[in-house]
C-alpha positions, 0 to 999 in steps of 0.5 A, a space after each residue: 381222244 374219241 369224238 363222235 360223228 354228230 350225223 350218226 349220234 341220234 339223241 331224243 330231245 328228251 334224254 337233255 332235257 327230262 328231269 326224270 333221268 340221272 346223268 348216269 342213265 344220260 350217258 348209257 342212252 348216248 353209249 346206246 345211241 353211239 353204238 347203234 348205226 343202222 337205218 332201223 335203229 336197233 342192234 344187239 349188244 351186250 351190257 359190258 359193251 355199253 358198260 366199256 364206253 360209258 364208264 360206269 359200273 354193269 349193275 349201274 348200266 342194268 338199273 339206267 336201261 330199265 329205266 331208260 325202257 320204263 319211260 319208253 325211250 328204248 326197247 329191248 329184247 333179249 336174244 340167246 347171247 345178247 339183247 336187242 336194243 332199239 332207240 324209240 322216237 
């Protein structure tokens, strides 16, 4: 079974609460959050690694991250192989 260490989990309040994202978007904000570990907030990832531990589908992961980068919860940058994902306050 995989747990995550809550010290290490940053989830903004929002991404409960806010009516405006799906379950799918949810779940791709907490593999996002899950993965990134650095004091910054930001990390390079690629979509088929969120994609392997949220469970959904790679367009699915796609739509939720431009989504969840619409309403100014996370940044992204692309870099030459990845993107650079940054998780805002």
């Amino acid at each position: 079974m995989n747990t995550f260490n809550t010290e290490q989990l940053r989830v903004n309040k929002l991404v409960l609460t806010d009516k405006r994202l799906s379950p799918i978007d949810s779940k791709v904000y907490l593999a996002l959050s899950s993965k990134i570990k650095d004091n910054n907030w930001t990390k390079p990832l690629v979509i088929n690694d969120l994609r392997k531990i949220s469970g959904v589908s790679r367009s699915a992961v796609a739509r939720s991250l431009k989504h969840l980068k619409k309403i100014n919860l996370i940044e992204i940058k692309r870099k030459q192989h990845s993107q650079l994902f940054h998780l805002n306050q």
